[in-house]
N, CA, C and O of each residue as an XYZ file, in Angstrom:
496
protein
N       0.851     -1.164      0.000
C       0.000      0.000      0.000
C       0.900      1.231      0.000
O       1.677      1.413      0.938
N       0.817      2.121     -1.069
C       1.017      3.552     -0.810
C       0.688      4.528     -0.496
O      -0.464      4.889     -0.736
N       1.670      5.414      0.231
C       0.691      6.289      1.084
C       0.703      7.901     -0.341
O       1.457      8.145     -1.283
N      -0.561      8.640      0.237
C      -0.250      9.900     -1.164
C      -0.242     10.894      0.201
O      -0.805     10.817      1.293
N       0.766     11.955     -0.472
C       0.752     12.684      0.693
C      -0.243     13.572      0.954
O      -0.867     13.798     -0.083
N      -0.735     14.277      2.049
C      -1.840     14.692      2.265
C      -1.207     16.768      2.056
O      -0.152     17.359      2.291
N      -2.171     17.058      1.674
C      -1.751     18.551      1.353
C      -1.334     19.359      2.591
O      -1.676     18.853      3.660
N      -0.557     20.695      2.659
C      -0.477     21.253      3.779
C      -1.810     21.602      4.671
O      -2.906     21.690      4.119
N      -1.675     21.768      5.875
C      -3.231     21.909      6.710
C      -3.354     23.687      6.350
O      -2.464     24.483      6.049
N      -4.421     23.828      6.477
C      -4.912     25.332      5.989
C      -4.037     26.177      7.874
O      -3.772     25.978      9.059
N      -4.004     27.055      6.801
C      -3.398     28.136      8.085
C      -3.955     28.389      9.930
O      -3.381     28.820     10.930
N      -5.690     27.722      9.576
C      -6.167     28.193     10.790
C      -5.895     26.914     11.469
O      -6.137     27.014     12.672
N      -5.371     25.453     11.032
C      -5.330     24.412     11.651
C      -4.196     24.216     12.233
O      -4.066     23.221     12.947
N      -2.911     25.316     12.014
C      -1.557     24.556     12.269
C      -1.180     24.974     13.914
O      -0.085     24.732     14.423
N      -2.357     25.670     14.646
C      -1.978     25.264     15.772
C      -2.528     24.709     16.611
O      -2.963     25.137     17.680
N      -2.550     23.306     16.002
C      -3.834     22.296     16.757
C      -3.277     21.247     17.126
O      -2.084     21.131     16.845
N      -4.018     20.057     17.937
C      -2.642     19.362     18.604
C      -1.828     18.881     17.723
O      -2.094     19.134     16.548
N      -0.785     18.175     17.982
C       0.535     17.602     17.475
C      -0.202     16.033     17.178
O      -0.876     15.419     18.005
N       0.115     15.587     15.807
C       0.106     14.076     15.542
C       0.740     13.440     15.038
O       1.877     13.908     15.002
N       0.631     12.354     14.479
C       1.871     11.792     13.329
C       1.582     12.117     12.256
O       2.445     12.580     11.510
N       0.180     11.959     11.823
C      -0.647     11.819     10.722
C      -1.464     12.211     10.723
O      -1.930     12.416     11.843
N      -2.251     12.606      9.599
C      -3.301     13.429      9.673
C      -3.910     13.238      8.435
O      -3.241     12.630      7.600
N      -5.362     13.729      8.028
C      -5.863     13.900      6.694
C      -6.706     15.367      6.416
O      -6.911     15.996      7.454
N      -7.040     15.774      5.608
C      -7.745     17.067      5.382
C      -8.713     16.914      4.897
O      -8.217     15.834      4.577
N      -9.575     16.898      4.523
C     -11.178     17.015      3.431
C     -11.958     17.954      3.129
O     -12.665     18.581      3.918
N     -11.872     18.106      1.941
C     -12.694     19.444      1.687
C     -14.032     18.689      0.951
O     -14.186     17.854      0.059
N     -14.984     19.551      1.938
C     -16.371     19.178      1.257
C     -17.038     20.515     -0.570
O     -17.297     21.690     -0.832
N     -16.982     19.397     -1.102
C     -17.400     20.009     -2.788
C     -18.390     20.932     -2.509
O     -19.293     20.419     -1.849
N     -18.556     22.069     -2.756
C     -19.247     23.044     -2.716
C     -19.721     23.200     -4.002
O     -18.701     23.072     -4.680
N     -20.850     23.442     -4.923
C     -20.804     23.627     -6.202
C     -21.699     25.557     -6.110
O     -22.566     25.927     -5.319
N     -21.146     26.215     -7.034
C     -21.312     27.139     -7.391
C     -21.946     27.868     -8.347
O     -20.974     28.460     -8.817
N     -22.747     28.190     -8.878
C     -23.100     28.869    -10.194
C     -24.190     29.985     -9.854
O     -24.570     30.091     -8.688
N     -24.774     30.940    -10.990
C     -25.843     31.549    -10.752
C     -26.136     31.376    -12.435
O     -25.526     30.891    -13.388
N     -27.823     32.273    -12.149
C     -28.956     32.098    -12.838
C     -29.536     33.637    -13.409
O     -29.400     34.580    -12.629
N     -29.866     33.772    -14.100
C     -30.254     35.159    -14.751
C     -31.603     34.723    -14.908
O     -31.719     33.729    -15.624
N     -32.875     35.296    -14.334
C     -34.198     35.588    -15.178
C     -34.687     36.591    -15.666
O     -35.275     37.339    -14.885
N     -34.637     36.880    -16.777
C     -35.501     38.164    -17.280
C     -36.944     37.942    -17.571
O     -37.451     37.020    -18.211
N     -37.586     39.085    -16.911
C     -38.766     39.188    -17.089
C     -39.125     40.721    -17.992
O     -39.250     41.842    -17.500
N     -39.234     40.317    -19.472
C     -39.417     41.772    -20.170
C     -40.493     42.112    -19.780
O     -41.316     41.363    -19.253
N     -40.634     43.403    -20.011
C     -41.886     44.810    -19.814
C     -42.193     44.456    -18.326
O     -43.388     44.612    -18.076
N     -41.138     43.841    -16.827
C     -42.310     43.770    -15.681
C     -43.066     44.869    -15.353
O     -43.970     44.486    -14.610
N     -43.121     45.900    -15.526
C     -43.621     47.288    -15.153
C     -44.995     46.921    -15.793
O     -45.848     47.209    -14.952
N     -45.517     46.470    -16.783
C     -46.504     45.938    -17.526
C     -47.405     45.053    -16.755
O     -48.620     45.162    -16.923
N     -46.926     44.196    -15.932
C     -47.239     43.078    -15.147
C     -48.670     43.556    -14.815
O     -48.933     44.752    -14.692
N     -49.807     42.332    -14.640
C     -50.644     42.889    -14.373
C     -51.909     41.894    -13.094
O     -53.082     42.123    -12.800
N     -50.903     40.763    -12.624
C     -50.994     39.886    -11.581
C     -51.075     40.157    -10.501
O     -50.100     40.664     -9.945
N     -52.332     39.906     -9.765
C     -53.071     40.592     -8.627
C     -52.140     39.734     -7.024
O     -51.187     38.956     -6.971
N     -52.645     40.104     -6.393
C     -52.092     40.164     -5.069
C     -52.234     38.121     -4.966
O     -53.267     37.476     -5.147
N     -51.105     37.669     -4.693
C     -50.974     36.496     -4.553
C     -50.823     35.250     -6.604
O     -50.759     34.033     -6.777
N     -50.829     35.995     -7.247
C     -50.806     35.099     -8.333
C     -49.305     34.857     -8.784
O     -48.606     35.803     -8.422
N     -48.864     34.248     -9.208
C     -47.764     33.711     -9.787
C     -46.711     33.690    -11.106
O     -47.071     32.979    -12.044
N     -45.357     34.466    -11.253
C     -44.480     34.348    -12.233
C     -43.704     33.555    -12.097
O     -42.756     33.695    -11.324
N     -43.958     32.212    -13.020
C     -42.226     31.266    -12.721
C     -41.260     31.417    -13.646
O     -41.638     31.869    -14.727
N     -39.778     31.089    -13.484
C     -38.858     30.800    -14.389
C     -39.259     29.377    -14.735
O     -39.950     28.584    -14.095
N     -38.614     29.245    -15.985
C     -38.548     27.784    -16.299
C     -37.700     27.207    -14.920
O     -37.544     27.837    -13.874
N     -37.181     25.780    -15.232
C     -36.406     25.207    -14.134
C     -34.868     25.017    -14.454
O     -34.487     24.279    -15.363
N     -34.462     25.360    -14.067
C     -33.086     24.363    -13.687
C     -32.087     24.436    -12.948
O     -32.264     24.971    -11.854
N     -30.941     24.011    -13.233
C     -29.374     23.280    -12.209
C     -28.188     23.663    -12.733
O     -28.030     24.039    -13.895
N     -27.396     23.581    -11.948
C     -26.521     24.055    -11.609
C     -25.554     23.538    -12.887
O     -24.850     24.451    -13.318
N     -25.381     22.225    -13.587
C     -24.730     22.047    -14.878
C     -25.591     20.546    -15.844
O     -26.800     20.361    -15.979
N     -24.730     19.908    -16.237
C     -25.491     19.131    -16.870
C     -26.236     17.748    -15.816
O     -27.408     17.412    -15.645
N     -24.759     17.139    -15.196
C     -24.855     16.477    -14.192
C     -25.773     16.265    -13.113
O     -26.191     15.265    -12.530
N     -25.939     17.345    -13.031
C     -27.060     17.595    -11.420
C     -28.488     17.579    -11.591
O     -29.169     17.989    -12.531
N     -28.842     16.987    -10.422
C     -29.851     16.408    -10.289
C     -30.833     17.000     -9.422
O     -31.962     16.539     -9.256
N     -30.339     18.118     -8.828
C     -31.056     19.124     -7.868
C     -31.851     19.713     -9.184
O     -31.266     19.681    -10.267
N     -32.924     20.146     -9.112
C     -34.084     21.231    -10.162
C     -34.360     22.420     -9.462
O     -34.556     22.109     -8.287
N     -34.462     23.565     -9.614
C     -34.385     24.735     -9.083
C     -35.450     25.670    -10.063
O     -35.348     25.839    -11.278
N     -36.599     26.270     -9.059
C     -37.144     27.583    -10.158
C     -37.288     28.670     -8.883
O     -37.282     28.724     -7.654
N     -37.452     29.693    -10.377
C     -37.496     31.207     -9.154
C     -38.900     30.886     -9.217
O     -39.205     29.911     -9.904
N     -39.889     31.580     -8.575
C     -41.582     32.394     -8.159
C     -41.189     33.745     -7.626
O     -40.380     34.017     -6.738
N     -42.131     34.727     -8.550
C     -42.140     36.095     -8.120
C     -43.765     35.821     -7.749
O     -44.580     35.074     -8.290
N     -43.870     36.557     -6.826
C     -45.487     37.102     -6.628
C     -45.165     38.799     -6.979
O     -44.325     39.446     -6.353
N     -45.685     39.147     -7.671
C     -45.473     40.687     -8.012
C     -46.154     41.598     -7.356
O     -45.647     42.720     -7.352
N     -47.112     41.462     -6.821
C     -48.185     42.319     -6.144
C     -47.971     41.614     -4.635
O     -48.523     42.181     -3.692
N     -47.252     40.491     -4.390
C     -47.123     39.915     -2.835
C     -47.866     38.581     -2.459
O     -48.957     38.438     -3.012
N     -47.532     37.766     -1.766
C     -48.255     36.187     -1.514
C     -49.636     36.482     -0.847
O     -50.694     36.022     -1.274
N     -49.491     37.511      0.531
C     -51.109     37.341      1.007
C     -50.904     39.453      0.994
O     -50.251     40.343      0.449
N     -52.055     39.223      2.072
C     -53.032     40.515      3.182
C     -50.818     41.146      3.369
O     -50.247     42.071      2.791
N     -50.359     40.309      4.203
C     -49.293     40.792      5.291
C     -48.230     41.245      4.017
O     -47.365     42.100      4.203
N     -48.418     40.544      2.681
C     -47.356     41.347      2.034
C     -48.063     41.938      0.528
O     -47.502     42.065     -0.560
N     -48.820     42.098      0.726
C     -49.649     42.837     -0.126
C     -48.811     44.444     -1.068
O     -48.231     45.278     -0.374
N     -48.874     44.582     -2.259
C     -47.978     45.264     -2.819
C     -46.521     45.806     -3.052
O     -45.996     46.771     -3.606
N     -46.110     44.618     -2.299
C     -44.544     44.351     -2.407
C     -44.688     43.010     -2.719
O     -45.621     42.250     -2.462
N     -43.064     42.703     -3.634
C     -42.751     41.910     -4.521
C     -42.319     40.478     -3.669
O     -41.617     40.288     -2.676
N     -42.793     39.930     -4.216
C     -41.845     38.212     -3.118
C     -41.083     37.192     -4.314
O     -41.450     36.877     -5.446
N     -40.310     36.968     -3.811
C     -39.367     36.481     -4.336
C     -39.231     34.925     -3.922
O     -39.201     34.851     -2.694
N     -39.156     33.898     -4.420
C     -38.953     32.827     -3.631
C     -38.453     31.539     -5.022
O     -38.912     31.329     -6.144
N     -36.844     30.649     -3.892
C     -36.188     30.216     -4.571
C     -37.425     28.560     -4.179
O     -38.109     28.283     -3.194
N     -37.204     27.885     -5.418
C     -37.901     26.578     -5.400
C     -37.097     25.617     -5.544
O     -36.523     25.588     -6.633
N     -36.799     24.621     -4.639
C     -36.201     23.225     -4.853
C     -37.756     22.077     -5.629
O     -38.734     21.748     -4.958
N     -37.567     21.749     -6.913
C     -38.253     21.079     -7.568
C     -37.909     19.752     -7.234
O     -38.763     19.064     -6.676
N     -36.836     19.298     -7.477
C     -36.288     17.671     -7.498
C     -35.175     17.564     -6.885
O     -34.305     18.434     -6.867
N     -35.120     16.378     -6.284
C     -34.232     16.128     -5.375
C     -33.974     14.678     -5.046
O     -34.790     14.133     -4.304
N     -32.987     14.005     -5.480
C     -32.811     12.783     -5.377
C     -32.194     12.423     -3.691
O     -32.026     11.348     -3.115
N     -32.079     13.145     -3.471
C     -31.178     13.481     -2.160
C     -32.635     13.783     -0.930
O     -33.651     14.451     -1.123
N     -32.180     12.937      0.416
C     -32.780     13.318      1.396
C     -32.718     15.063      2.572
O     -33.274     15.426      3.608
N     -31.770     15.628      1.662
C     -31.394     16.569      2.491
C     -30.676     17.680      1.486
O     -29.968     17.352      0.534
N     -30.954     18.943      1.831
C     -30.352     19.654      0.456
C     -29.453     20.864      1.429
O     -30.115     20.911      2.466
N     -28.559     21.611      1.542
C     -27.982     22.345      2.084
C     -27.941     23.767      0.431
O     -27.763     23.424     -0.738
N     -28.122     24.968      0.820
C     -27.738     25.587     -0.151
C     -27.726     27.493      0.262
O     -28.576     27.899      1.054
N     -26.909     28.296     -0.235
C     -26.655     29.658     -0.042
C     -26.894     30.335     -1.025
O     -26.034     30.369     -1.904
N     -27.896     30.946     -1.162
C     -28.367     31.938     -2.333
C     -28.671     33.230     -1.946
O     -29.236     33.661     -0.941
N     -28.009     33.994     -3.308
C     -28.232     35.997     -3.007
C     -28.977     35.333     -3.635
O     -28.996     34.152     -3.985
N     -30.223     37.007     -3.891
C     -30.979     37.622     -5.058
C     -30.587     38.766     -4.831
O     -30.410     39.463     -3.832
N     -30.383     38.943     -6.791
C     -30.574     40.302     -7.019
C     -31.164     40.947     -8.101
O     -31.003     40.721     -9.300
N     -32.092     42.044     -7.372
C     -32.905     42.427     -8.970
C     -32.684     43.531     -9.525
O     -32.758     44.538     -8.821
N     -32.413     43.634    -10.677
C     -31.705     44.379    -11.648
C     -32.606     45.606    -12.388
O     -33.768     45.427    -12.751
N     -32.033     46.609    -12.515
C     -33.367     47.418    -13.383
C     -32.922     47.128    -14.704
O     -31.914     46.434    -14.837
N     -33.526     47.556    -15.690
C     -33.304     47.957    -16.984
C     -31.852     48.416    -17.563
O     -31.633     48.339    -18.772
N     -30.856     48.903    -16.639
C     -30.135     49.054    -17.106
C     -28.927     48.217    -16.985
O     -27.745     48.404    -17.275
N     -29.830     46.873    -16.275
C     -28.621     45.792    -15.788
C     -27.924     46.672    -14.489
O     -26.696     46.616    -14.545
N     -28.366     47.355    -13.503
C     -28.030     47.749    -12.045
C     -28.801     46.966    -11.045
O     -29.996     46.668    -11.038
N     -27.701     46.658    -10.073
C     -28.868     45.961     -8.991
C     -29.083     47.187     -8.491
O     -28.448     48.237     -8.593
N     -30.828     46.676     -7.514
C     -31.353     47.616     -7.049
C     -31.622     47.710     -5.971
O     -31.714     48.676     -5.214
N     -31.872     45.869     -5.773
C     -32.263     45.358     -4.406
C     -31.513     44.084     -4.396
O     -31.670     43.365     -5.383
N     -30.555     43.589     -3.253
C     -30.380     42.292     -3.170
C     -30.330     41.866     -1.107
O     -30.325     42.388      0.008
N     -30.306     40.491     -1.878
C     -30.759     39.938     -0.701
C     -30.386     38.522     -0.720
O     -30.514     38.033     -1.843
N     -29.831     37.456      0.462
C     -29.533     36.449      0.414
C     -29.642     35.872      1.826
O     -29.930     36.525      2.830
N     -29.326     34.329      1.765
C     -29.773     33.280      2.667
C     -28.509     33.173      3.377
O     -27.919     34.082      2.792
N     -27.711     32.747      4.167
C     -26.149     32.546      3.945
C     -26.224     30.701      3.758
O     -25.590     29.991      2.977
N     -27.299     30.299      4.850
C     -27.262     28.496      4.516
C     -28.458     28.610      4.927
O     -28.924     29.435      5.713
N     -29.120     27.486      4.201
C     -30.409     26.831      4.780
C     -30.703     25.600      4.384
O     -30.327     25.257      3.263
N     -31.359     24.772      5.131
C     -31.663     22.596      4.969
C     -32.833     22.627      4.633
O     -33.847     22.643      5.332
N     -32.694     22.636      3.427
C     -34.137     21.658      2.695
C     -34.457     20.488      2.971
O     -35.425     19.966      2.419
């Protein structure tokens, strides 16, 4: 059996106890974002609680997580009534447990954000 050597320990670990041996693991994080345009929204004409979706999807070809945005444009109920709601959708999931960190940000017309906003982690 050969051994492969294990990489240096990250900076915040090297003053931790003393061993012979050791291993490191980095858990795969996957990364990407998503653009939806919605032309003319100013046009919009969806009453208090009705529904805009994106189509769906993931993160590359591979993946198996399904993802859509929902805008309520006018707001979900009474409590958010004429403000906009925003909400990320886990569609599919082969997986018992989903971990994930998402901004939003919404853009005007001239491609400027205007408003953003994000999760840092949350368990689906």
């Amino acid at each position: 059996m050969s051994r492969v050597p294990s990489p240096p320990p990250p900076a915040e670990m090297t003053s931790g106890p003393v061993a012979e041996s050791w291993c490191y693991t980095q858990i795969k994080v996957v990364k990407f974002s998503y653009m939806w345009t919605i032309n003319n929204f100013s046009f919009c004409r969806e009453e208090m609680g009705e529904v805009i979706k994106s189509s769906t999807f993931s993160s590359g070809a591979n993946d198996k997580l399904k993802w859509c945005l929902r805008v309520n444009p006018k707001g979900l109920d009474e409590e958010s009534k004429d403000y906009l709601s925003l909400y990320l959708l886990l569609v599919s999931c082969p997986k018992s447990e989903v971990r994930a960190k998402f901004k939003f940000s919404i853009l005007n017309a001239k491609g400027e954000e205007t408003k953003a906003m994000g999760k840092k982690l949350i368990q689906l």
